[in-house]
N, C-alpha and C positions, 0 to 999 in steps of 0.2 A: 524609276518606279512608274512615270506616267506610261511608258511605251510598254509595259509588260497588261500581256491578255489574260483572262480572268482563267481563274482554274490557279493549278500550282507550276509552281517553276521552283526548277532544285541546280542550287550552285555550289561547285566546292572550291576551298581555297586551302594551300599548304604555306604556312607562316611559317618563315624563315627567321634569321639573324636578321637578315637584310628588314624585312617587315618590322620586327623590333626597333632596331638601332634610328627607324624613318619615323616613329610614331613618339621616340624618345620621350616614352611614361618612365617613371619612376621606381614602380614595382619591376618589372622585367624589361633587361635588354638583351636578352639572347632567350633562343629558342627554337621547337620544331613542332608545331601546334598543327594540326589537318581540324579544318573547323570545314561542315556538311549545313546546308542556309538550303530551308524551303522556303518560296514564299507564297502563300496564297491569298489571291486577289479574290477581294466579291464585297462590289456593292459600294465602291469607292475604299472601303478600305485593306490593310492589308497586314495580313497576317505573317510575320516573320519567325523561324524556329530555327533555334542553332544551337549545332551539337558540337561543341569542340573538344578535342584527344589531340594529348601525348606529352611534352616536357616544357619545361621551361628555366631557365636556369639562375636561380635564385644564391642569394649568401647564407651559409649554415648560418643559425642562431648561436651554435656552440662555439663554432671553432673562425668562423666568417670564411672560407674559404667556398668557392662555386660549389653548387651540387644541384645534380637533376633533381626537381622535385614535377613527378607524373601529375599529370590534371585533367578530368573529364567534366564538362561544363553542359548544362542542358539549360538556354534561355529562352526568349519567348519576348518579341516585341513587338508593338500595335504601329500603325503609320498609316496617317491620314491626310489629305491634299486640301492645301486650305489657302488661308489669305497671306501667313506669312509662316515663318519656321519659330516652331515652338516643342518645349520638351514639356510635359506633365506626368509625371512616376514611368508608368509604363506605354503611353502615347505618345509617337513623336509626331507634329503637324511640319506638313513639307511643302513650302509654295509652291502652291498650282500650276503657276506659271516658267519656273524649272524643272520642279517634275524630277530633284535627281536629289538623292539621299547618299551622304559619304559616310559608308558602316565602319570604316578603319577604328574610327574611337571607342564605338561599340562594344566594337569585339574586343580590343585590349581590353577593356573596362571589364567583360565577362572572366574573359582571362584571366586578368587580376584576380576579382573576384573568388576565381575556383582558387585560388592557393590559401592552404591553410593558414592558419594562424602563428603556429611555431612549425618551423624547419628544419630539421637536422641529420643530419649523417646517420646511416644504419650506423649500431653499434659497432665501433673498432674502425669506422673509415673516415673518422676526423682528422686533421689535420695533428699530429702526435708529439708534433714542440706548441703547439699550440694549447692542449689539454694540459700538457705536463705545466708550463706558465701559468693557466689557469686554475691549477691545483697547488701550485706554490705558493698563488697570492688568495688564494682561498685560506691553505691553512694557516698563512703567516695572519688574514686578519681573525681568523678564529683562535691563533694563539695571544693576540692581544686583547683579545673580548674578555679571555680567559683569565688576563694578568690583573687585571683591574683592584683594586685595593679599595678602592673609594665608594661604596654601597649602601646604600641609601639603609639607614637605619630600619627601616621596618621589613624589607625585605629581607633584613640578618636575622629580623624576630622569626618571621617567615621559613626561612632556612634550619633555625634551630627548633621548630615545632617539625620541619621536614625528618630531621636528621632522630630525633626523639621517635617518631612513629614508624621510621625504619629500624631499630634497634629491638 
């Protein structure tokens, strides 16, 4: 960071498996991410913009088996040269005196980040002994929900004002 001249500098980087499996996070270990990093310097500090695209290879929620899940990430972070190395939200401070920022974590972190919430197979490209187990033991516990004999008295009262108003 220290050795870069004021104005903008643009770097690219293509994350690989290799990158993944070395940074060994949690959310992704495989992947094929092209992340685009301007940086612009002025006035001690410096302005960082990262655009990351393309895959990463996640476990379905439905069926758990791999699936590409696509991801386009647009982040934005501050970096300023100070007394020692500190993070606050979106400032990182970077000893003056090294003068050198490691973005690896960074960017997995953004990475992470861009993946949604729930992940799963287009429709029909689940794992299909796998759905089929999951709907076995789905209806086997919905037919014991169903067997139940033992019902709370009020809720029978409940049931026969239901059964009366559908009639």
């Amino acid at each position: 960071m220290k050795g870069l001249k004021e104005g903008v500098t643009a770097l690219e980087y293509d994350l690989s498996d290799a990158y993944f499996g070395a940074i060994d996070g949690s959310e992704v270990s495989r992947g094929d991410v092209h992340v685009s990093l301007s940086i612009r310097k002025t006035n001690g500090f410096f302005e960082l913009l990262f655009h990351s695209e393309g895959i990463v290879i996640v476990p379905c929620d439905r069926c758990l088996d791999d699936m590409e899940q696509p991801i386009v990430a647009e982040n934005r972070l501050t970096v300023k040269l100070g007394a020692e190395y500190r993070e606050d939200d979106d400032l990182v401070t970077v000893d003056e005196n090294e003068g050198i920022l490691d973005l690896s974590w960074f960017i997995y972190e953004f990475i992470a980040l861009a993946i949604p919430i729930q992940h799963v197979h287009d429709p029909g490209k689940c794992n299909a002994a796998m759905i089929e187990a999951l709907e076995e033991h789905s209806a086997a516990r919905s037919s014991e929900a169903d067997d139940r004999t033992d019902i709370d008295p009020r809720w029978e009262a409940l049931n026969k004002l239901r059964a009366k108003s559908d009639e």
